[in-house]
Legacy VTK file of the C-alpha trace (Angstrom):
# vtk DataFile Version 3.0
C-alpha trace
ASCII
DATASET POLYDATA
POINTS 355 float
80.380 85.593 103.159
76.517 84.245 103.013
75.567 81.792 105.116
72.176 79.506 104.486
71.083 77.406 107.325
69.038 73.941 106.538
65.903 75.978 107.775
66.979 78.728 104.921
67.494 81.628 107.269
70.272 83.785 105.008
73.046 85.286 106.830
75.451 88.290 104.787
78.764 89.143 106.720
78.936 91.847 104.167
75.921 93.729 103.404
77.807 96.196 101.388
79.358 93.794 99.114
78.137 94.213 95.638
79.243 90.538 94.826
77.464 89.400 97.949
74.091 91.535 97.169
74.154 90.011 93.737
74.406 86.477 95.186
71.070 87.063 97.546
69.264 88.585 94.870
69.974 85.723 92.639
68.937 83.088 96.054
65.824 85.468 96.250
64.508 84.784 92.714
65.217 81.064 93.279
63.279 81.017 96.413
60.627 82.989 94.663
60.115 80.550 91.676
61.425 81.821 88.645
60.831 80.270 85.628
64.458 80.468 83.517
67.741 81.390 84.371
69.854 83.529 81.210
73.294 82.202 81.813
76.272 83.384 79.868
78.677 80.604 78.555
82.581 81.207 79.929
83.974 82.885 76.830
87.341 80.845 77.111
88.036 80.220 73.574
85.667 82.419 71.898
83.054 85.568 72.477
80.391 84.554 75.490
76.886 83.791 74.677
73.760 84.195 76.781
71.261 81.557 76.806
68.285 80.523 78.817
68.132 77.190 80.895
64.101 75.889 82.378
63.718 75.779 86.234
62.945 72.201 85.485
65.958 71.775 83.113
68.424 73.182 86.232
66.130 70.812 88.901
66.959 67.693 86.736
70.720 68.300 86.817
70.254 68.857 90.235
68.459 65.861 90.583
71.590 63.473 88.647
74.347 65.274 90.728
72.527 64.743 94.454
71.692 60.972 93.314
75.504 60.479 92.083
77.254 61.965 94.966
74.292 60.712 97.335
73.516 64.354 98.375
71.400 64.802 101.148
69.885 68.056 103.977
72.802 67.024 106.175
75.619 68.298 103.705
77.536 71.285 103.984
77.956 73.123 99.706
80.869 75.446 99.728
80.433 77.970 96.709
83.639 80.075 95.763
82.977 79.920 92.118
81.515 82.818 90.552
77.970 83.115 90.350
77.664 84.706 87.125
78.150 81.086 85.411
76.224 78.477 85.307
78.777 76.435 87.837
78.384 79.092 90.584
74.507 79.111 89.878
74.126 75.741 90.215
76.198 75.477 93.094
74.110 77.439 95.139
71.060 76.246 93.748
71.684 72.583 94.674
71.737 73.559 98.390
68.543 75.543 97.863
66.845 72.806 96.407
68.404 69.782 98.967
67.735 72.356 101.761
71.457 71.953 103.083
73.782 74.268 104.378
75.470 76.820 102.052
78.429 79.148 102.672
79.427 81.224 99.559
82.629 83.002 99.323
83.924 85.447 96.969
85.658 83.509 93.402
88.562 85.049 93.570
91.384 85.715 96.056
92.575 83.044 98.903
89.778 80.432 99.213
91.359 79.363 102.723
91.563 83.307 104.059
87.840 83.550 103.276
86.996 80.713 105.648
89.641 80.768 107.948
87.178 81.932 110.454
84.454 78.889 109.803
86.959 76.084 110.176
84.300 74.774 112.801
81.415 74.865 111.005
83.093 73.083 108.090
84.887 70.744 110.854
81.424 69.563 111.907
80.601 68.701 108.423
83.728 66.749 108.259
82.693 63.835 105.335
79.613 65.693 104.574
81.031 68.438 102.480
80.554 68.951 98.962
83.260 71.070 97.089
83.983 72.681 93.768
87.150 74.345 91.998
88.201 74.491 89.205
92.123 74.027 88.579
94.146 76.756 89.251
91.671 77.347 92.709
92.232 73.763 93.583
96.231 74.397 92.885
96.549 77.103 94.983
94.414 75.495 98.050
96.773 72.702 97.804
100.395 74.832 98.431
98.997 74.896 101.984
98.189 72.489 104.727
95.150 74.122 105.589
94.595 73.425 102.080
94.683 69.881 101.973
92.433 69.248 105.668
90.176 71.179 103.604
89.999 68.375 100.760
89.924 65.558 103.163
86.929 66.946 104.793
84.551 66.190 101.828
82.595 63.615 100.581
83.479 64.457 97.046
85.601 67.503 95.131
84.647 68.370 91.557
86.882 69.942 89.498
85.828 71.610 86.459
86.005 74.294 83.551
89.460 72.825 82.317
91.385 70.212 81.743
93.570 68.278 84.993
97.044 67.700 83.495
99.160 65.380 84.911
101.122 67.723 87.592
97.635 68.696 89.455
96.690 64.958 89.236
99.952 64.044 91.064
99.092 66.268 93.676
95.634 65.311 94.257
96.648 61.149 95.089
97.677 62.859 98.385
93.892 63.600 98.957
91.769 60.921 100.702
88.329 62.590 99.617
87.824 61.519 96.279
88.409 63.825 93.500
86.374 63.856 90.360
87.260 65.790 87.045
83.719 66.388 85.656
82.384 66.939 81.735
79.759 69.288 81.212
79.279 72.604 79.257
76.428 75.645 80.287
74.370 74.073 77.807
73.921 71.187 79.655
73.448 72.677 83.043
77.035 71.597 83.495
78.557 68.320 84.248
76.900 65.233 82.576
79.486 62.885 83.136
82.765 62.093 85.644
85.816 60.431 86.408
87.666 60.099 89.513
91.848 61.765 89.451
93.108 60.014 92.777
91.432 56.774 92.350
93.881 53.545 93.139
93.556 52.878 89.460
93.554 55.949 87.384
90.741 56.613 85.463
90.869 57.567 82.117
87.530 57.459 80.799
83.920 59.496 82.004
81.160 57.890 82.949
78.133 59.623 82.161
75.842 60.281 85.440
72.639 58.311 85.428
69.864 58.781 83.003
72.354 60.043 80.180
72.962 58.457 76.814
75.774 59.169 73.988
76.297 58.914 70.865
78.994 59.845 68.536
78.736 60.999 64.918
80.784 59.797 61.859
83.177 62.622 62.689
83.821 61.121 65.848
81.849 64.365 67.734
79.877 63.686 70.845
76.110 63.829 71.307
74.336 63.715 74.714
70.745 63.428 75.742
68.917 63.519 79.625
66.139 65.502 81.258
68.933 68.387 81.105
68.269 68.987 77.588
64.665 67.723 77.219
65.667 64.096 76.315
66.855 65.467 73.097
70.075 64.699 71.400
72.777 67.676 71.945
75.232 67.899 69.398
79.022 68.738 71.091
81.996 70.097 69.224
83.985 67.279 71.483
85.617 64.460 69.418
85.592 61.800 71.792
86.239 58.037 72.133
82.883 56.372 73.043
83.312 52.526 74.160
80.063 49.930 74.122
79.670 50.828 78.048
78.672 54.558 77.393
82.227 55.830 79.147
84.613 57.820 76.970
87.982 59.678 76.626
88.238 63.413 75.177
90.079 63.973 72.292
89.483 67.934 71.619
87.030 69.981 70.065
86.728 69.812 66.759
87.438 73.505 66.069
90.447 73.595 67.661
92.189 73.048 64.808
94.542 75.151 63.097
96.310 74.076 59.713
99.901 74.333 59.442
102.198 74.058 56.388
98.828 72.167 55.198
98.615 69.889 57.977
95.484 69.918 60.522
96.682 69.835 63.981
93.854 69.076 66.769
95.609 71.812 69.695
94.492 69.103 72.791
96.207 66.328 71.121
99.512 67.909 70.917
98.551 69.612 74.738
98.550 66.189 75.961
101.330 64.769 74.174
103.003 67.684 75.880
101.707 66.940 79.556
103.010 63.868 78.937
106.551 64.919 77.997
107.497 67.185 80.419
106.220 67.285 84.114
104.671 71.469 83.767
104.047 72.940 87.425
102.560 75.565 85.497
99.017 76.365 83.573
100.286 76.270 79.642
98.097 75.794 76.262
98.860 75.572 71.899
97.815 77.934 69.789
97.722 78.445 65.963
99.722 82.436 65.393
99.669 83.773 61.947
102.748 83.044 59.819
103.954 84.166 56.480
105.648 80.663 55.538
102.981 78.258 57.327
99.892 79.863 57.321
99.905 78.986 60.675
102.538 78.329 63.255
102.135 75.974 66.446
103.132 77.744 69.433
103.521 76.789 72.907
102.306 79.156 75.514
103.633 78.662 79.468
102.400 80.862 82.396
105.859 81.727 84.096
108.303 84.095 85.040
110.975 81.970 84.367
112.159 80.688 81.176
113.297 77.334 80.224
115.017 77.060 77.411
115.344 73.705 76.761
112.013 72.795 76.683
111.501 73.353 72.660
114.846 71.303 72.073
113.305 68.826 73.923
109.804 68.283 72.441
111.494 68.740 68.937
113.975 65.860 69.491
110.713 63.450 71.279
107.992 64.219 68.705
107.333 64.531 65.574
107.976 67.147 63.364
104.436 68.528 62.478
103.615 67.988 66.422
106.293 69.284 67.960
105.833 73.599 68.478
107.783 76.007 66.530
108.127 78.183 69.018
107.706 78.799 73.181
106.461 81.894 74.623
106.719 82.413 78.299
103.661 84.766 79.117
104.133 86.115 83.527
100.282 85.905 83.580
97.675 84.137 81.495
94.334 86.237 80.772
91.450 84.941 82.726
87.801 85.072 82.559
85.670 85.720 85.433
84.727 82.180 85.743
88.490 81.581 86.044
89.558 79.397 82.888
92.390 80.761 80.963
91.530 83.393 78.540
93.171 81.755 75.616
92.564 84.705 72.906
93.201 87.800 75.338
96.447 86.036 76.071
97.540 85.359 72.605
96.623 89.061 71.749
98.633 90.180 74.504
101.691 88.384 74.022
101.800 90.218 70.240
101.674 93.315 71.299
104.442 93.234 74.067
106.683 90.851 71.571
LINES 1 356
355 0 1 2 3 4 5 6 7 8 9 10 11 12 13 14 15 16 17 18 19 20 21 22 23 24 25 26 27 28 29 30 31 32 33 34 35 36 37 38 39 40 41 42 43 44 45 46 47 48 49 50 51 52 53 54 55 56 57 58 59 60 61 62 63 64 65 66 67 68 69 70 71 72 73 74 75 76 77 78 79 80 81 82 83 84 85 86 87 88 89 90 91 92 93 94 95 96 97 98 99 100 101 102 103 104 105 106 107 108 109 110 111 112 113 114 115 116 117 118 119 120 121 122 123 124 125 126 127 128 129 130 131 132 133 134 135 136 137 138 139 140 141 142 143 144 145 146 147 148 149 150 151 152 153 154 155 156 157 158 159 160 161 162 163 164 165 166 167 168 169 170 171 172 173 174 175 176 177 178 179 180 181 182 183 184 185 186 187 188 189 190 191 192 193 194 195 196 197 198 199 200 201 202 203 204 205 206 207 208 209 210 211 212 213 214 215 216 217 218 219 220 221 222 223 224 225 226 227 228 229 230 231 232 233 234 235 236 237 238 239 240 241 242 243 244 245 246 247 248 249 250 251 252 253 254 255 256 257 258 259 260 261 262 263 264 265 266 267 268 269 270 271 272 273 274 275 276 277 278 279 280 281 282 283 284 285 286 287 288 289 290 291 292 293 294 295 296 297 298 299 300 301 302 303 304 305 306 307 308 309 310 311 312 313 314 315 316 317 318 319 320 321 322 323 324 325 326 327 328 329 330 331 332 333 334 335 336 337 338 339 340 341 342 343 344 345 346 347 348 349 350 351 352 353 354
């Protein structure tokens, strides 16, 4: 673990921890006023890409996250995402810059072991805590009690890097602390926008954070401008729904498309349609595999051990034909990349070589 103090004194528990003497090296160059940061993008859907991000770029997101969560010295940042993306980065480097307390924990593994033994610094922080997962961290953290007097603790939660369905949203009305899902990409020196999961009326549309304006194009594809990307329009490959008020609703990327019998089928569409139909406990995603008679087949990946049968009877019978998946593959465990989303193309790959 590394420890920061509010009057920056840096404290490593493990010296000899390669992840840990990355993560002071990176909080040295901070402190010592570099210019640009070279950040890799997550590499979920596609092959990662490095690009650079301004010192003033990361300070203005920094700036839009501490006035819309009303950040202050006297918080407590808990980092356990990984600080070789831009989410990890940032996390540490908002502490840094608000000259708060930071305690940063390795990514993966049990979030609650690793700070089992600082319950009562984080207890004396209680309400002043700032937290980050993103979905299957946040899952896991809530299976346990200790879990969930972690979440009520905070002033706010983020969750990030993928999509909330509606089992991990159930789950999180039991938290007090609100819970936002954010919208953001590396490009943007993540989130720009927010919504809160366990609010008394659920929340279905983002609101971007102050000093950010929208647009969408005639494809329906999201544009975005702040001091994040030098107040100059962004072009997103997210089809969204953008009302008068600035707020929106998702509705997929625009590449995640695959054509099937000659029919374009946006993947997140059918996803939620899914969610919506059956109440999955587990991660799960669509995907486009090569077929002789389609072109394309839809198919229906779930992370489990256990197979349910009647789920493709089911979605066949409740939607329609060119929506509903041709086939269900039951996959133990999903691909991952470092930063934790689900590694949607290792997985697929995978899954055709052991069927």
């Amino acid at each position: 673990m590394i420890f920061i103090s509010q009057e920056g004194d840096l404290i490593n528990s493990k010296p000899s921890d390669p992840y840990f003497e990355k993560v002071k090296l990176f909080i040295l160059k901070w402190q010592n006023g570099i210019s640009e940061l070279e950040v890799k993008t997550s590499g979920s859907t596609g092959k990662p890409k490095k690009i650079k991000l301004s010192r003033e770029k990361i300070q203005a997101s920094v700036a839009q996250t501490k006035e819309a969560f009303s950040l202050d010295e006297d918080h407590l940042l808990l980092c356990n995402l990984s600080v070789d993306f831009i989410a990890g980065k940032l996390m540490i480097i908002r502490a840094l810059e608000l000259k708060s307390e930071l305690i940063v924990i390795r990514p993966e593994g049990n979030i609650l072991d690793s700070i089992r033994n600082f319950g009562y610094m984080l207890e004396q922080k209680r309400g002043k805590l700032f937290l980050a997962f993103v979905p299957l961290q946040i899952t896991k953290v809530l299976e346990e009690p200790a879990g969930h007097n972690l979440l009520n603790m905070a002033k706010a939660v983020l969750i990030g890097g993928a999509k909330v369905n509606k089992h991990l949203a159930k789950l999180l009305t039991e938290i007090h602390s609100p819970v936002y899902a954010t919208f953001g990409m590396t490009e943007t020196v993540t989130h720009f926008a927010i919504k809160q999961i366990n609010a008394t009326e659920p929340q279905e549309y983002f609101k971007p954070l102050k000093g950010t304006a929208l647009k969408v194009d005639e494809e329906g594809c999201l544009s975005v401008k702040n001091a994040c990307t030098d107040n100059l329009w962004l072009k997103t490959n997210d089809r969204v729904e953008l009302r008068m008020d600035q707020s929106f609703k998702p509705l997929g990327r625009a590449d995640n498309v695959i054509n099937s019998g000659g029919i374009k089928i946006h993947l997140e569409e059918i996803e939620a349609q899914i969610d919506q139909l059956i109440d999955f406990k587990h991660p799960f995603f669509c995907a486009g595999v090569k077929d002789t008679l389609l072109g394309q087949k839809l198919v229906l990946f779930i992370e489990s051990e256990e197979k349910d049968l009647e789920i493709l009877a089911k979605l066949k019978s409740e939607m329609a034909k060119f929506a509903a998946p041709k086939e269900v593959l039951f996959i133990k465990e999903f691909a991952r990349t470092t930063s934790g989303k689900i590694d949607k193309i290792k997985t697929i790959n995978a899954s055709a070589i052991s069927n």
